[in-house]
Biotite code that builds the C-alpha atoms (Angstrom):
import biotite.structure as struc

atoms = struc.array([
    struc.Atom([-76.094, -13.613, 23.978], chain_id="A", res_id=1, res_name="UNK", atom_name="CA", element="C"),
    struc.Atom([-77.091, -15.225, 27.194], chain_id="A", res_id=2, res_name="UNK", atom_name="CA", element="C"),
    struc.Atom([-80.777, -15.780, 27.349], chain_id="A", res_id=3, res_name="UNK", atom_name="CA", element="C"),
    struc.Atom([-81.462, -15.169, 23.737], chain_id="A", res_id=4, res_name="UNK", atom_name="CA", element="C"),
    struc.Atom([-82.729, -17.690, 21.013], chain_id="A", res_id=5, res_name="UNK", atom_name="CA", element="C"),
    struc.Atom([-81.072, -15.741, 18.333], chain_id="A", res_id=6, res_name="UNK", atom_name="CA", element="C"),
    struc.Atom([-78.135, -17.721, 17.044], chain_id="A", res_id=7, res_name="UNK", atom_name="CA", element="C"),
    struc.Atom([-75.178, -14.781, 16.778], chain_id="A", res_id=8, res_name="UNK", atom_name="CA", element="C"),
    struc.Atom([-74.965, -15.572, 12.766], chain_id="A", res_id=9, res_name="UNK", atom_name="CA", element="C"),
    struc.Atom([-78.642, -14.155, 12.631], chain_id="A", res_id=10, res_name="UNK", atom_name="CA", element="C"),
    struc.Atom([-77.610, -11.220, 14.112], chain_id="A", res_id=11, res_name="UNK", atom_name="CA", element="C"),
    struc.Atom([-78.011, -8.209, 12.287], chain_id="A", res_id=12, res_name="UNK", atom_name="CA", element="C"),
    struc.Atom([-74.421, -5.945, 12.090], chain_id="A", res_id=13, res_name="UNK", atom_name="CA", element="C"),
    struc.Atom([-76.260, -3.430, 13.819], chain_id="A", res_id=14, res_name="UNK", atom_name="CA", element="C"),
    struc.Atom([-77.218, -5.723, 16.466], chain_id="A", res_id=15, res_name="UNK", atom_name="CA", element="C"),
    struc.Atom([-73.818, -8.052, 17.260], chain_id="A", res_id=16, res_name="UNK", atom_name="CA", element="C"),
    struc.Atom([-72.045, -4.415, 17.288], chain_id="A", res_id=17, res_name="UNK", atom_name="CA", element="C"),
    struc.Atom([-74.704, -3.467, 20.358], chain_id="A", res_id=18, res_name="UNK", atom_name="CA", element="C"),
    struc.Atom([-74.436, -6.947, 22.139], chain_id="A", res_id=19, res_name="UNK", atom_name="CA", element="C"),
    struc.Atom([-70.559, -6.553, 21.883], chain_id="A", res_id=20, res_name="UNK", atom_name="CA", element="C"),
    struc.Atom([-70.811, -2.583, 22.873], chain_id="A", res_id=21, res_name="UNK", atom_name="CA", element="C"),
    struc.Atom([-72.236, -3.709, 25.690], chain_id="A", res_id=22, res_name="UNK", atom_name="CA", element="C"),
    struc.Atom([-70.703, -7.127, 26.496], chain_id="A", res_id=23, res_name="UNK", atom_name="CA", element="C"),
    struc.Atom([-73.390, -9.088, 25.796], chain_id="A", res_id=24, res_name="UNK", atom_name="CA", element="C"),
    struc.Atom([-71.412, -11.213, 23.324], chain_id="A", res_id=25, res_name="UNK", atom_name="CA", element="C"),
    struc.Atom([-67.408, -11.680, 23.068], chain_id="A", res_id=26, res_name="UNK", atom_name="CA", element="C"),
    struc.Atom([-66.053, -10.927, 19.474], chain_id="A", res_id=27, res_name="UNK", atom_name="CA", element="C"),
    struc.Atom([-63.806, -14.220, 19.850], chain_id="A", res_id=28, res_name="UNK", atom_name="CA", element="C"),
    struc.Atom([-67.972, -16.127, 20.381], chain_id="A", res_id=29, res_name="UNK", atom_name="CA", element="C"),
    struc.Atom([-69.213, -14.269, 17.398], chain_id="A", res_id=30, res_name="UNK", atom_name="CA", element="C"),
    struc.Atom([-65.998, -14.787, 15.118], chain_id="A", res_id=31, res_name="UNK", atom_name="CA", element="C"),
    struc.Atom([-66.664, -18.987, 16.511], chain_id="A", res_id=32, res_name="UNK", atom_name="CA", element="C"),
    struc.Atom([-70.025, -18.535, 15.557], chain_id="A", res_id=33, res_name="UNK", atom_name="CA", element="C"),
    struc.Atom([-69.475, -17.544, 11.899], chain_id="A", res_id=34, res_name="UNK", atom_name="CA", element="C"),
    struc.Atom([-66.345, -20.020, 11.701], chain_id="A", res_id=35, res_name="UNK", atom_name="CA", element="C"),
    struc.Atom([-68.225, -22.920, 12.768], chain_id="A", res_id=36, res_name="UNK", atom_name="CA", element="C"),
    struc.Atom([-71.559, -21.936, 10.291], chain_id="A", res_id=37, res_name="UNK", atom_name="CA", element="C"),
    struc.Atom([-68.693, -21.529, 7.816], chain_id="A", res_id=38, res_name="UNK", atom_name="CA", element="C"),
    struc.Atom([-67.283, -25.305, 8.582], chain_id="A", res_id=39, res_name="UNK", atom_name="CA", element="C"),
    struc.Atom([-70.992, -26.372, 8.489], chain_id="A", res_id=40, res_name="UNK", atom_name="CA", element="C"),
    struc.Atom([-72.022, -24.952, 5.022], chain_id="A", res_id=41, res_name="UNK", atom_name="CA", element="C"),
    struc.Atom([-68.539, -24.784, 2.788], chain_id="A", res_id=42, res_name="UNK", atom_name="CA", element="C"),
    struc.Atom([-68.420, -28.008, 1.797], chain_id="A", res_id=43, res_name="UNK", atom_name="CA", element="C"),
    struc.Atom([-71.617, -28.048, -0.022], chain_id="A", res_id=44, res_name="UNK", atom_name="CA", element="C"),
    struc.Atom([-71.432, -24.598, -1.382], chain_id="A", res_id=45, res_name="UNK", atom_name="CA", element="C"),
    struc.Atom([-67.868, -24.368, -1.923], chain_id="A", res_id=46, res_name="UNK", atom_name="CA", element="C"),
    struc.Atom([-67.895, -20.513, -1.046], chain_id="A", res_id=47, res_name="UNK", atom_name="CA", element="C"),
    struc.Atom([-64.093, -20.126, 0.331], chain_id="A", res_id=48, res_name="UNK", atom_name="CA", element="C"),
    struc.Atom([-60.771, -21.224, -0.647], chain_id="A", res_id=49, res_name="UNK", atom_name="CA", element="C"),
    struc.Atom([-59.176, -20.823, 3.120], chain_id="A", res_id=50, res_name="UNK", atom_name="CA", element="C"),
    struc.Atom([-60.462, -19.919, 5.626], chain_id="A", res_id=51, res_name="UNK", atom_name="CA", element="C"),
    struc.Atom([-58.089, -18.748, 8.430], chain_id="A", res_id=52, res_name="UNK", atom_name="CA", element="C"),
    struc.Atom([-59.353, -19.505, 11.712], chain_id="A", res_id=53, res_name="UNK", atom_name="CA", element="C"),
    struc.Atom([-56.885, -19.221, 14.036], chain_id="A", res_id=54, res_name="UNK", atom_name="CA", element="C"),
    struc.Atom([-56.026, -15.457, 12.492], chain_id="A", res_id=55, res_name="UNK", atom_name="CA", element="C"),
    struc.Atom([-59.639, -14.712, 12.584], chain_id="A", res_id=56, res_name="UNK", atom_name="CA", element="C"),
    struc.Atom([-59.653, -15.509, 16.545], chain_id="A", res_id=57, res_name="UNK", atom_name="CA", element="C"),
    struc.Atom([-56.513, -13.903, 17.124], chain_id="A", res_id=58, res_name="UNK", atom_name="CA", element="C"),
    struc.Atom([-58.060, -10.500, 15.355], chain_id="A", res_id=59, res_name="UNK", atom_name="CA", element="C"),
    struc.Atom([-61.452, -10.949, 17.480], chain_id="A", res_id=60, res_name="UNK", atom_name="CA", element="C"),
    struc.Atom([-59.344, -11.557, 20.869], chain_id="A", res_id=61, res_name="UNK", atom_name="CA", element="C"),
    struc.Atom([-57.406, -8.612, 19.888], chain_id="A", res_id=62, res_name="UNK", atom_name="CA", element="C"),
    struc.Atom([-60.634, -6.785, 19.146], chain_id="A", res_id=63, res_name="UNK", atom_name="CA", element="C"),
    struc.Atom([-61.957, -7.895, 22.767], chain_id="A", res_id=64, res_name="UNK", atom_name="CA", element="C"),
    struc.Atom([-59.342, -6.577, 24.825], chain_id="A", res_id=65, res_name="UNK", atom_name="CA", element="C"),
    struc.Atom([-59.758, -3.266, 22.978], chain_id="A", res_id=66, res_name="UNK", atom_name="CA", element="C"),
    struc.Atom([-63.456, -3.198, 23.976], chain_id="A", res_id=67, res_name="UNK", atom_name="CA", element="C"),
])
């Protein structure tokens, strides 16, 4: 969200579905945003087997042109 200090991961639901209702936000930056807190945290919590990033982008660009 340009000009916020709210990183999109604190976001709540309710919130990153108004910022992308209104084009505040992209799905394909919030779907980064979780992917690279994801990359940033797995390895010492050990919370996913795979993670699929390029199907999560290509779901969140799909999502985008539908917005």
């Amino acid at each position: 969200m340009s000009g916020s200090l709210l990183p999109l991961t604190d976001l709540t639901a309710a919130d990153a579905r108004r910022a992308l209702d209104t084009r505040q936000i992209s799905a394909v930056e919030l779907a980064r945003a979780y992917l690279e807190r994801i990359d940033r945290f797995d390895g010492q919590l050990g919370v996913y087997l795979h993670v699929m990033h390029d199907a999560a982008l290509a779901l969140a660009a799909a999502a985008d042109r539908k917005l």
